[in-house]
C-alpha positions, 0 to 999 in steps of 0.5 A: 151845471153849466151847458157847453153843447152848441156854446162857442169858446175861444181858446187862448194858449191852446197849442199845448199843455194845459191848454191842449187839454182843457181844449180836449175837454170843452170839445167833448162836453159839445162846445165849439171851439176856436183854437189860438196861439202862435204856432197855427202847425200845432193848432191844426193837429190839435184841431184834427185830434178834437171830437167837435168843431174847431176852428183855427185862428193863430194870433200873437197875445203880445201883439195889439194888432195880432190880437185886433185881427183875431177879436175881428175874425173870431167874432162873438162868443159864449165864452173865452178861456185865456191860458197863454203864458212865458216863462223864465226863472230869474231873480233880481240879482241876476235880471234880465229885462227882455224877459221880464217884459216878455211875461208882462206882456204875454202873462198879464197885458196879453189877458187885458187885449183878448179882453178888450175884444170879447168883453164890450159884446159880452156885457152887451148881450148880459151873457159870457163866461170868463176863465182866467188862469193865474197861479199859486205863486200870484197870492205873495212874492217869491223869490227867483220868478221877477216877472212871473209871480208878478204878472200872475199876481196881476191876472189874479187881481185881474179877474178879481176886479172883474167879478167884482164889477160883473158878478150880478150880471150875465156875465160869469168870471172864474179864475183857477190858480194851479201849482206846478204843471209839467209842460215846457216851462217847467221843464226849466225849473231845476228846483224840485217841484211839490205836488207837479200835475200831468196837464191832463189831471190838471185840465180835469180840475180846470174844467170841473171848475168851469162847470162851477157857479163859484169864481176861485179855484186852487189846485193842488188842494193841500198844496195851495193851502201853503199859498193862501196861508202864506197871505196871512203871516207878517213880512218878517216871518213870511220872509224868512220862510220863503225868501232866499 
């Protein structure tokens, strides 16, 4: 079982939902946190709630510069859980590119900078530990989610690359891919929602899962395996169960 008393981990998208709870867990199991997002307001509440030591470092994801100041201020760390992410529900018929480039940036680019900050000292010191969130809907194409599915596609594949690369090393890379959470974002879904998580519930299975040696975990269970058996159905019987 892995140890997180005295360890220093970097929060990325902890001023809500799922990522104010997995906060609440690390603090609990001993480790040290820093807390980033953009609202520094909600970070410093979530701070005073948290029974360790936290710091607070507000940083845009979306922003290389943002993102520079707060590797610089942060400094090196045991490890590094990247949580962010924007969200909108639109499909190709009705596009809008603002927001399509906004869950590029922030759900898979963001990954890539805060990375580009921890990664060289971590392969240096041949010690880190790496968790990246991705999702269900990353294993295959969905329609009405342009941009989302995308770029969780990407972090998926992301983390992928990099335990390939890393996986003999000192250096540990996890990837949990949830279903539906309810938090703001899923607040503006108007479809039904199978198997929705409370963030808490979800955080329980994120943080049991970093506790693992093993690199991929999908949750719900019995949901996720529609996903993973989605992968394994040719287009034309793929697409007319799941396409519009």
């Amino acid at each position: 079982m892995r140890e997180f008393a005295g360890k220093r981990y970097w929060v990325v998208g902890a001023s809500e939902g799922l990522g104010r709870a997995v906060a609440h867990h690390l603090s609990r199991a001993g480790a040290e946190l820093i807390l980033s997002a953009r609202s520094a307001e909600s970070l410093e509440a979530l701070a005073g709630e948290l029974s360790g030591k936290a710091h607070v470092q507000p940083m845009d994801i979306g922003e290389d510069e943002s993102v520079r100041q707060a590797g610089e201020a942060v400094g090196a760390v045991d490890g590094v859980v990247l949580l962010a992410g924007v969200y909108w529900p639109f499909g190709a018929q009705d596009w809008n590119a603002d927001q399509a480039t906004a869950m590029a940036n922030v759900n898979f680019t963001g990954f890539i900078r805060v990375l580009g900050q921890v990664v060289p000292g971590m392969v240096a010191r041949n010690a880190g530990h790496i968790v990246i969130t991705s999702s269900l809907t990353g294993f295959r194409g969905l329609p009405g989610s342009i941009g989302y599915t995308a770029s969780k596609a990407g972090t998926m594949s992301l983390a992928e690359c990099m335990h390939a690369d890393l996986r003999r090393t000192g250096v540990d890379v996890q990837v949990v891919n949830p279903g539906f959470i309810r938090t703001r974002l899923t607040d503006k879904n108007d479809f039904h929602m199978p198997f929705i998580m409370e963030p808490e519930p979800a955080a329980r299975e994120v943080f049991e899962h970093m506790q693992t040696d093993v690199f991929k975990r999908s949750f719900p269970t019995v949901f996720s395996w529609v996903f993973r058996l989605s992968q394994f159905l040719p287009d034309w019987a793929y697409y007319r169960l799941f396409g519009r």
